[in-house]
MARFI-632082 format. One record per residue (C-alpha): residue in three letters; chain; x, y, z. Coordinates in pm, 1 decimal, decimal comma. Example, Ala and Ser with C-alpha at 12.3 -4.5 7.8 and 13.67 -1.06 7.14 Angstrom:
# MARFI-632082
[pt ALA; A; [1230,0; -450,0; 780,0]]
[pt SER; A; [1367,0; -106,0; 714,0]]
END
This chain:
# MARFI-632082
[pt UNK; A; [-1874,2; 2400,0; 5995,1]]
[pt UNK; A; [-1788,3; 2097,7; 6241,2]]
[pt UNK; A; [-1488,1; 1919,8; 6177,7]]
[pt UNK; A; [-1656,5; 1583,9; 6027,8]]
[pt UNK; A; [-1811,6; 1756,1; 5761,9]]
[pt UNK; A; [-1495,9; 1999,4; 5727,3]]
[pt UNK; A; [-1296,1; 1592,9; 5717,0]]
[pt UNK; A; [-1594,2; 1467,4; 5458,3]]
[pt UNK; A; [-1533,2; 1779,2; 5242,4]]
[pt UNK; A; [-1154,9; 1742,6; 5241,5]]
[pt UNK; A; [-1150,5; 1386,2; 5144,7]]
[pt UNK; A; [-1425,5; 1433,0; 4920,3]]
[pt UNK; A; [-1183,0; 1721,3; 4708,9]]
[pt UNK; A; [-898,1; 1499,7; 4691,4]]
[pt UNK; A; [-1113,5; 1219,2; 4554,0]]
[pt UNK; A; [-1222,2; 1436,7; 4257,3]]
[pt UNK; A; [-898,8; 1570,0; 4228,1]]
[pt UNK; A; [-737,5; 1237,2; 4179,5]]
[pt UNK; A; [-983,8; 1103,7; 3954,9]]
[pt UNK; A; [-949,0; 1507,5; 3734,4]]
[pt UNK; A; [-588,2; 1363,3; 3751,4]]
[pt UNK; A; [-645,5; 1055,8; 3635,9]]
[pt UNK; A; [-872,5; 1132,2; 3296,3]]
[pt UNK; A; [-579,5; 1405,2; 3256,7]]
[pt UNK; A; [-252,2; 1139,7; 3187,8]]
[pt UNK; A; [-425,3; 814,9; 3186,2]]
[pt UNK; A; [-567,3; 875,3; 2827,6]]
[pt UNK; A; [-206,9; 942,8; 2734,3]]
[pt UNK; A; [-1,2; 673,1; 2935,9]]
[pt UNK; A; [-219,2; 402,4; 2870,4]]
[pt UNK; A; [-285,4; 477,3; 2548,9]]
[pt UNK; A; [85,2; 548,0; 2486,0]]
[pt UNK; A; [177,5; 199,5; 2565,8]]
[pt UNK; A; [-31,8; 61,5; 2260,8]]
[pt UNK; A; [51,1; 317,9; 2015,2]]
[pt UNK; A; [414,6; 347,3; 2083,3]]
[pt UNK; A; [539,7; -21,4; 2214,3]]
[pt UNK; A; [904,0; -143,7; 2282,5]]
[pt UNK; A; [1053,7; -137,7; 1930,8]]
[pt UNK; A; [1243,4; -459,5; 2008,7]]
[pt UNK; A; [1510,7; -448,2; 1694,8]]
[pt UNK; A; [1873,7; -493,2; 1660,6]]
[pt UNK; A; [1956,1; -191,9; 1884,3]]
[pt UNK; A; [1741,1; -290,7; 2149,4]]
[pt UNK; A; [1921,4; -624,1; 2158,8]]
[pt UNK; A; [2238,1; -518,5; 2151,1]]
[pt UNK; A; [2179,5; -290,7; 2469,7]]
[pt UNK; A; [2023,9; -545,4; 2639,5]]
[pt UNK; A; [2333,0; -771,6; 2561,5]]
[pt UNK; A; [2560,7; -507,7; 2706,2]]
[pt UNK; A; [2354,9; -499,0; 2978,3]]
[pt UNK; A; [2437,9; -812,7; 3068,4]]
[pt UNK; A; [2088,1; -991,8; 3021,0]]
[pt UNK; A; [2130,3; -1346,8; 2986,3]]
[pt UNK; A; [1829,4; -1400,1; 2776,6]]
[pt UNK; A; [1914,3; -1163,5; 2489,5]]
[pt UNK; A; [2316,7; -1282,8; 2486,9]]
[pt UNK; A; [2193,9; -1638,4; 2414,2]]
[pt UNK; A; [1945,7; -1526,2; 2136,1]]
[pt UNK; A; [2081,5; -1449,4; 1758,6]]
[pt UNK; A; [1981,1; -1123,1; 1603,4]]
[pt UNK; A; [1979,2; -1248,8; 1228,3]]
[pt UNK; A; [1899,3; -1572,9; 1059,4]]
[pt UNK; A; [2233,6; -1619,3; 936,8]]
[pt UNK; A; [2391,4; -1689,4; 1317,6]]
[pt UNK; A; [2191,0; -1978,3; 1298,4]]
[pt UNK; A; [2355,4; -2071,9; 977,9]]
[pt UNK; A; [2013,4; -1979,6; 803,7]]
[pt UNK; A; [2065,1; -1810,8; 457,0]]
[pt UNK; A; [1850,2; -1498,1; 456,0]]
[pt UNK; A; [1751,3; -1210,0; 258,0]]
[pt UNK; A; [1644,9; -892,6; 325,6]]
[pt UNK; A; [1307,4; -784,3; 237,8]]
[pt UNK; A; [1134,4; -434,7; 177,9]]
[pt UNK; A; [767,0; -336,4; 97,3]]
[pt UNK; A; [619,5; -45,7; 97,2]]
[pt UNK; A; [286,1; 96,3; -63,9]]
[pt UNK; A; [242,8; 433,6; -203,9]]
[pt UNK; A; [282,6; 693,5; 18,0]]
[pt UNK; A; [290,1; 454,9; 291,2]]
[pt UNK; A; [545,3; 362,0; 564,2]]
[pt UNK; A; [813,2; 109,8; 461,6]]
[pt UNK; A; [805,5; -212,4; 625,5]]
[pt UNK; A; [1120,6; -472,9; 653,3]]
[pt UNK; A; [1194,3; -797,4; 706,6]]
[pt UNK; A; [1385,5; -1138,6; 626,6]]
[pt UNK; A; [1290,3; -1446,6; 380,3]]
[pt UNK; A; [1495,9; -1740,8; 425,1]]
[pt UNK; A; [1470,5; -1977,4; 160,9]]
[pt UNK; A; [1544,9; -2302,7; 187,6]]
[pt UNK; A; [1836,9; -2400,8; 3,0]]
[pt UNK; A; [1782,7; -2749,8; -34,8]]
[pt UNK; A; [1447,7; -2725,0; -194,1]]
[pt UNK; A; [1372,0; -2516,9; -525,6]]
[pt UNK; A; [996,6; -2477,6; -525,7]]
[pt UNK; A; [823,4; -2471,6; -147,1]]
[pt UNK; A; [534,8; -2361,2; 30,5]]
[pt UNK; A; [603,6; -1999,1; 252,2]]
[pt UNK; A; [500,0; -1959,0; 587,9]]
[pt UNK; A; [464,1; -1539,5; 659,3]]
[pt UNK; A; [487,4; -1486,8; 1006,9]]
[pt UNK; A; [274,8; -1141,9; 1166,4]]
[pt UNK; A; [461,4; -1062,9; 1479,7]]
[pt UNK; A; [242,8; -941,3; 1805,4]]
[pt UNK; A; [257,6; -586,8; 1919,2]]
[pt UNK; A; [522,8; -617,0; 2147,0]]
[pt UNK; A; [753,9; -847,6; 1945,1]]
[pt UNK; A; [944,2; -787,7; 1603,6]]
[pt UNK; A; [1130,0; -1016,1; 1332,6]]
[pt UNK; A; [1405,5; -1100,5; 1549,8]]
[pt UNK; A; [1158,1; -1303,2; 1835,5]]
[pt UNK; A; [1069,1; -1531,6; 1534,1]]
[pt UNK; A; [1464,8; -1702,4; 1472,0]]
[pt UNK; A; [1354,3; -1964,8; 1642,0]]
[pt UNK; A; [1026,3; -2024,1; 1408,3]]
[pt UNK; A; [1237,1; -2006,5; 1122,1]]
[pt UNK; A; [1498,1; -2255,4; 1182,4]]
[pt UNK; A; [1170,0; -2485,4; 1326,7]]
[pt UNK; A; [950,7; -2376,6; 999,5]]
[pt UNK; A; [1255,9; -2426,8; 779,0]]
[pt UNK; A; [1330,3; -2790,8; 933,4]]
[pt UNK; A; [992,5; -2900,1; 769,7]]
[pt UNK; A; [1015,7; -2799,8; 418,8]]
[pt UNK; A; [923,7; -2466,4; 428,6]]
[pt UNK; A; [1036,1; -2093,3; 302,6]]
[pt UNK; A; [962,6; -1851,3; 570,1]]
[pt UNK; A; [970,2; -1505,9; 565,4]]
[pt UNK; A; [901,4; -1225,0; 887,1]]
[pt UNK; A; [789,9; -910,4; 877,6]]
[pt UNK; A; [815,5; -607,9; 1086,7]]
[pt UNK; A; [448,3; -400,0; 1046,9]]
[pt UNK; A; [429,3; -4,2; 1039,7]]
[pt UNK; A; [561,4; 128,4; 1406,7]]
[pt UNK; A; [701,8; -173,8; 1485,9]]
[pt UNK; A; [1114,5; -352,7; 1518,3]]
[pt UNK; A; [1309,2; -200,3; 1218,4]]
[pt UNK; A; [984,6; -61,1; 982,7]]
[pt UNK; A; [868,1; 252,8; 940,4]]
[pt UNK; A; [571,3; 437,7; 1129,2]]
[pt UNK; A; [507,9; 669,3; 1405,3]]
[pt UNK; A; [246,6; 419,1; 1593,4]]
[pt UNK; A; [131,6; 26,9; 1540,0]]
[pt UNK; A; [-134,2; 42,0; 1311,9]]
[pt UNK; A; [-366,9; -282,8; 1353,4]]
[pt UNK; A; [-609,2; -187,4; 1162,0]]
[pt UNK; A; [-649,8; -134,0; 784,7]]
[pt UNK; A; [-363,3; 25,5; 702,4]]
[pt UNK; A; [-200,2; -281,0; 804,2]]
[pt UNK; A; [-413,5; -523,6; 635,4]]
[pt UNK; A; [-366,0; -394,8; 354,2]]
[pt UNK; A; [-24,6; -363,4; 388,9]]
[pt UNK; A; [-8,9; -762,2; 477,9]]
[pt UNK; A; [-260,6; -796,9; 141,5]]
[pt UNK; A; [-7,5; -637,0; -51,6]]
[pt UNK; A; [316,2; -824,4; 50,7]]
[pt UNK; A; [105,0; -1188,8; 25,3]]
[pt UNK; A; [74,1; -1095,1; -350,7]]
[pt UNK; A; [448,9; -1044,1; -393,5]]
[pt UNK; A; [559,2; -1306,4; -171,5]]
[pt UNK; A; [299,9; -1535,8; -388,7]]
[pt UNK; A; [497,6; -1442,6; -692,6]]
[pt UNK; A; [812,7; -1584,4; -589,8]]
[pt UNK; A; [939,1; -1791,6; -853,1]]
[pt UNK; A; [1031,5; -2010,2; -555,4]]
[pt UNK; A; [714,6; -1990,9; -374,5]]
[pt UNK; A; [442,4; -2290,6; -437,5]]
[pt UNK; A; [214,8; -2114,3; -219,1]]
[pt UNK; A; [208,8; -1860,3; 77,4]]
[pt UNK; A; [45,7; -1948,0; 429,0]]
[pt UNK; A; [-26,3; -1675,0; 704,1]]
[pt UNK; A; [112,6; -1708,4; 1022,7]]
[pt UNK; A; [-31,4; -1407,7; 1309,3]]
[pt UNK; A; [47,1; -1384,4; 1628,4]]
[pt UNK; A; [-168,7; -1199,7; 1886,3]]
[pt UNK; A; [-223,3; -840,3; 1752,2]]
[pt UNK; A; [-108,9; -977,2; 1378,5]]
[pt UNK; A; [-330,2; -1293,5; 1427,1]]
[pt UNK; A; [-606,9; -954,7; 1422,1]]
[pt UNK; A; [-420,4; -810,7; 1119,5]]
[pt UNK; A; [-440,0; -1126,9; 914,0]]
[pt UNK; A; [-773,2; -1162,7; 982,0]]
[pt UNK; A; [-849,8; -790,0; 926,6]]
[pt UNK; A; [-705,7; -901,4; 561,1]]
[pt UNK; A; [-892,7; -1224,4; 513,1]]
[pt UNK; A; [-1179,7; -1002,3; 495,6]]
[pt UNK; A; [-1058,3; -925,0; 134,4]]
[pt UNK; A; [-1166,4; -1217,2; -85,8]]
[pt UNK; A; [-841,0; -1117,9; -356,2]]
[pt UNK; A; [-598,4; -1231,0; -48,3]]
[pt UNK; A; [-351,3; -1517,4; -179,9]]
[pt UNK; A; [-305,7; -1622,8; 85,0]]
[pt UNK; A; [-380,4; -2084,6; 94,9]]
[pt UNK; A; [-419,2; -2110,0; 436,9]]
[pt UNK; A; [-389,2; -1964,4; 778,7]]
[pt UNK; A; [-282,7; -2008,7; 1130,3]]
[pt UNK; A; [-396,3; -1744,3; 1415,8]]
[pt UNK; A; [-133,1; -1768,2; 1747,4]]
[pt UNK; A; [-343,2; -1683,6; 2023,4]]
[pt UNK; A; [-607,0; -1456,3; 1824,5]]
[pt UNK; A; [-756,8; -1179,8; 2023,5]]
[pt UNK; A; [-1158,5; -1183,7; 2044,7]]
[pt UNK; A; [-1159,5; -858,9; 1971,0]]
[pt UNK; A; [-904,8; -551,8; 1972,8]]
[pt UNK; A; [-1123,8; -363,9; 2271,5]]
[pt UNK; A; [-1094,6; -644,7; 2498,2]]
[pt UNK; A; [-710,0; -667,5; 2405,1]]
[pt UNK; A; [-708,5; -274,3; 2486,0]]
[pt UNK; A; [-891,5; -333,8; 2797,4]]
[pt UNK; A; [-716,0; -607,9; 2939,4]]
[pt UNK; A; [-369,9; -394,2; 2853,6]]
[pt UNK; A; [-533,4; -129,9; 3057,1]]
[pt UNK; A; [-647,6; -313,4; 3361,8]]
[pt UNK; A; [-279,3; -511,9; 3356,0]]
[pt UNK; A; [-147,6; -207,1; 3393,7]]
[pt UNK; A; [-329,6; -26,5; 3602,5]]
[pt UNK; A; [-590,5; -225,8; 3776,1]]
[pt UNK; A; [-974,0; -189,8; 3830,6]]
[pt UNK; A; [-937,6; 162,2; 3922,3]]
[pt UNK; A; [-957,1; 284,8; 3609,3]]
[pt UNK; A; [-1295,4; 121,9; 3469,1]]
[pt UNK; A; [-1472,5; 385,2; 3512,0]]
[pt UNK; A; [-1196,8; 590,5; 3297,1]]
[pt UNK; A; [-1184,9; 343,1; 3053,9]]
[pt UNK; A; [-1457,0; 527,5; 2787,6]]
[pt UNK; A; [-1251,6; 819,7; 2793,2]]
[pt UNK; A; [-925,4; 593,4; 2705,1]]
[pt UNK; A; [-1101,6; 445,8; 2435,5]]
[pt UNK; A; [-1191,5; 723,0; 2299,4]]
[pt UNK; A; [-832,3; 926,9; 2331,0]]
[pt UNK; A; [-705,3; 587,9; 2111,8]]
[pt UNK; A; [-937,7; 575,1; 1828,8]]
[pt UNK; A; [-885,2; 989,3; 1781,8]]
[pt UNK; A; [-467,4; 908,5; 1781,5]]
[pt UNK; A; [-509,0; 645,7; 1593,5]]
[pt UNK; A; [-813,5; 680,0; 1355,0]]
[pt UNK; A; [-899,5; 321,8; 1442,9]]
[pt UNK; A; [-1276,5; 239,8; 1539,8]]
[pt UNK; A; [-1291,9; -27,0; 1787,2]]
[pt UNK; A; [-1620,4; -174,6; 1616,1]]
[pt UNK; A; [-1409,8; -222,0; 1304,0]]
[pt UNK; A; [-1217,3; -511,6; 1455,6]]
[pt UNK; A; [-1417,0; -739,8; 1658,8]]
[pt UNK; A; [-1235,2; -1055,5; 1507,8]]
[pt UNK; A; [-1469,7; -1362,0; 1597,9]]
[pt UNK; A; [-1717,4; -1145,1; 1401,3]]
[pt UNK; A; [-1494,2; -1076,8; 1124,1]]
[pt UNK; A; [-1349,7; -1452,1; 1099,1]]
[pt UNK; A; [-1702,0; -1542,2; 1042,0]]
[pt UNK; A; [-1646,9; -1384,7; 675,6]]
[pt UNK; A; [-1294,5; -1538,6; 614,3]]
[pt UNK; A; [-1297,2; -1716,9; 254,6]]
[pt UNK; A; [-943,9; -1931,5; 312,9]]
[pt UNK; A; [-1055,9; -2303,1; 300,4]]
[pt UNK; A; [-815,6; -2405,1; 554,4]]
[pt UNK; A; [-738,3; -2205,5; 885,3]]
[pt UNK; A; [-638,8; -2277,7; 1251,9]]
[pt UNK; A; [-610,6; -2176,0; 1552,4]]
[pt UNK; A; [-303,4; -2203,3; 1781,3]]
[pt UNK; A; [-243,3; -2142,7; 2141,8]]
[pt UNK; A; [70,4; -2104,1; 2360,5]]
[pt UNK; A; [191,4; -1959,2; 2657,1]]
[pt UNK; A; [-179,1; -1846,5; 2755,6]]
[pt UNK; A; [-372,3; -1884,3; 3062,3]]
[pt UNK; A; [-689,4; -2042,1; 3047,5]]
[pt UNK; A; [-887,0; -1795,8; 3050,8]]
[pt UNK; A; [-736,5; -1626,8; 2743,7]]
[pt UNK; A; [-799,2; -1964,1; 2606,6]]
[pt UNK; A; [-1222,0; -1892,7; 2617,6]]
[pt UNK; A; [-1122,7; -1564,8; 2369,9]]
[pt UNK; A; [-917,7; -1800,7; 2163,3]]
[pt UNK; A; [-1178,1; -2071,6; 2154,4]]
[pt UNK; A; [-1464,3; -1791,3; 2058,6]]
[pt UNK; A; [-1258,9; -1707,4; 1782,5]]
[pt UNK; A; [-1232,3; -2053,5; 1636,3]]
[pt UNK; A; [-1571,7; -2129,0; 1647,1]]
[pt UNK; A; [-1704,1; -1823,2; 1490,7]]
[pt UNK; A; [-1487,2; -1910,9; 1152,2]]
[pt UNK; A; [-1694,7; -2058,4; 894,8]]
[pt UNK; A; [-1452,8; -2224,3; 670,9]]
[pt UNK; A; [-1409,8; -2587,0; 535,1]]
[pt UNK; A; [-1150,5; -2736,0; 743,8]]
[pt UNK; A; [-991,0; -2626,7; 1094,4]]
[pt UNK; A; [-831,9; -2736,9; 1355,0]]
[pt UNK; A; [-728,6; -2599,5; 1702,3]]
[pt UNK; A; [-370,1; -2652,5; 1838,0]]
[pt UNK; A; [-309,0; -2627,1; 2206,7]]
[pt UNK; A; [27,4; -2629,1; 2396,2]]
[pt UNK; A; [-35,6; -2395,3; 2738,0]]
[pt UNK; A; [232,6; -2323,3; 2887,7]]
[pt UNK; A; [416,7; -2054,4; 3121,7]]
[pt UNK; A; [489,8; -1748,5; 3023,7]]
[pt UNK; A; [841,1; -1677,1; 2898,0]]
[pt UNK; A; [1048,9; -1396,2; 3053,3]]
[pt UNK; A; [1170,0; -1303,9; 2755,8]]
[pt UNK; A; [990,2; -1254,3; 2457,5]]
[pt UNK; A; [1165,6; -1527,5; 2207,5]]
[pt UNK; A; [968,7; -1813,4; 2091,7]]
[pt UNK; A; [1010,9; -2210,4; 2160,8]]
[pt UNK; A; [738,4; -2428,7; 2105,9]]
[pt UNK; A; [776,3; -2834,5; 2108,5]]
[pt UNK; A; [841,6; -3062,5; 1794,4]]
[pt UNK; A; [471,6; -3159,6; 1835,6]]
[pt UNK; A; [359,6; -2803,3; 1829,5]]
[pt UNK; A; [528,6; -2738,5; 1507,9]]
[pt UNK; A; [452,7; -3075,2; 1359,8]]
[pt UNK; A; [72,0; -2979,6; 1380,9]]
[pt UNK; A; [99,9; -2660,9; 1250,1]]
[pt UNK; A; [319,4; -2769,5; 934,7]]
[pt UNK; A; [145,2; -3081,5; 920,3]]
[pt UNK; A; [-235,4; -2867,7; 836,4]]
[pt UNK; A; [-49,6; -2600,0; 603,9]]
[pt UNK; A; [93,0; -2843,0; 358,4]]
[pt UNK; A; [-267,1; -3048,6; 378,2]]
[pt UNK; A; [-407,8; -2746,9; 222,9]]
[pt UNK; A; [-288,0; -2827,1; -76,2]]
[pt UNK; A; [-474,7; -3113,7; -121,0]]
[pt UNK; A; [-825,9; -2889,7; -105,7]]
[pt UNK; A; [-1043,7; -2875,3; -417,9]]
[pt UNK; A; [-1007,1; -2506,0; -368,4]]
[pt UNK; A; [-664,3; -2456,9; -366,5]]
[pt UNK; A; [-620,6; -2673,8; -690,7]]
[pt UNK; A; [-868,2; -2456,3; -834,8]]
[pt UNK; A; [-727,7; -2127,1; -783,8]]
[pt UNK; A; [-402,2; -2231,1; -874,9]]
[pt UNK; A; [-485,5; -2343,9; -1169,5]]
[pt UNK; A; [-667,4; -1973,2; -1236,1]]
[pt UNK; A; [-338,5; -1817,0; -1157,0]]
[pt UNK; A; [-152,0; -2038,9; -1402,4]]
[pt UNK; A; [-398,2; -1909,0; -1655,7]]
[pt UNK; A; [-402,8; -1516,6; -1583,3]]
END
């Protein structure tokens, strides 16, 4: 055989070997990263504050270090996962609307102090929420889908009991922006209005662009088999959660759409989103900025002034007079 086709045939067996390789542990690296993702709770923080991290030694771990007074908060379903989390009600007020904040994937209860102490400045009750598989709750892997949505169905019906509670408002962010909308797909949802942080169009494109972050246009060609290896874990069929298709269906009268921290061209998947939703009255909040290295929130006065500022009109709607008046009557 002469020694450029001997070179050809060598090259061409290490090619298919590393691509073998690849559909091997790519299925199970990339795909871990989504099931499994950094539980960031109270443990985490505190070894990243012995480690010396700047960012986590300046950020609280519980409401109360910023002289918020707090609760602790468990739900759980039958025979499902228990899920925990914090509602701070304002003390100075008796009877207030509640903003429930839906972490991201990557995030947990304790990235939202800052949102409280903002949300709490403007009259409101907040409450946050770890989902299955994620900060302090229960579960072996983040579940966006269902499971979740109904999870988030069920705890809007408690929270809306609240002796204290006027009326709850969602608040998602990224993966839970997808969760909350996953629920608004259930007409019985008490929730009065709704704000999606940087929505994703759809959860395949938010799997895909986790892939290709992490690995790079190598593995497109791979990226069927990936998919595939994450809706057998996980049970979860991508076609079940493209979201501007979903939001088309959403019944809350007032919802919006909120943006920070996002390039611009996340913004087109955002802006998709907002235009698909077929509801009485939204609005779209914008405040692009960098990226934060670390994963805490801090938004402007304006940016929270907006958001407040459209919850609490939604209690001027026709419909939300309307159904409250049903529940006072049940």
């Amino acid at each position: 055989m002469p020694s450029g086709s001997i070179r050809i045939f060598r090259w061409a067996t290490i090619f298919i070997a590393v691509h073998i390789l690849l559909v091997l542990i790519t299925p199970l690296v990339s795909v871990n990263s989504l099931l499994y993702p950094l539980r960031i709770d109270s443990t985490y923080v505190m070894q990243m504050r012995n480690s010396g991290d700047t960012d986590f030694i300046r950020q609280p771990m519980r409401p109360d270090e910023l002289g918020l007074p707090y609760q602790k908060i468990v739900f759980k379903r039958s025979g499902q996962p228990e899920l925990r989390g914090w509602i701070s009600f304002d003390s100075t007020l008796y009877s207030a609307p509640l903003i429930c904040i839906i972490p991201d994937i990557s995030e947990s209860k304790i990235c939202y102090l800052n949102d409280v102490l903002e949300y709490h400045a403007r009259g409101f009750h907040v409450c946050v929420i770890d989902m299955r598989g994620q900060g302090e709750s229960e579960g072996e892997y983040y579940d966006s889908g269902l499971n979740s949505a109904l999870d988030l169905a069920g705890l809007v019906q408690r929270l809306d009991t609240m002796q204290r509670v006027e009326f709850v408002s969602l608040l998602g962010v990224g993966t839970g922006a997808g969760i909350c909308i996953k629920a608004s797909e259930d007409t019985s949802l008490k929730a009065s209005a709704l704000v999606l942080q940087n929505a994703p169009q759809s959860l395949e494109k938010l799997f895909q662009k986790s892939v290709l972050n992490g690995w790079g246009g190598v593995l497109l060609p791979l990226l069927p088999v990936i998919k595939k290896s994450y809706e057998r874990k996980t049970g979860i069929d991508f076609h079940d959660h493209r979201y501007a298709e979903i939001f088309k269906k959403c019944h809350l009268p007032y919802s919006s759409m909120a943006a920070g921290y996002v390039s611009k061209s996340a913004m087109e998947g955002i802006k998709v989103v907002h235009e698909s939703g077929n509801y009485a009255y939204k609005k779209l909040f914008l405040e692009l900025q960098p990226k934060q290295d670390n994963p805490f929130h801090q938004f402007s006065r304006k940016y929270y002034d907006q958001i407040c500022g459209h919850i609490k009109a939604s209690r001027q709607s026709p419909v939300f007079k309307s159904r409250r008046k049903k529940l006072a009557s049940e």
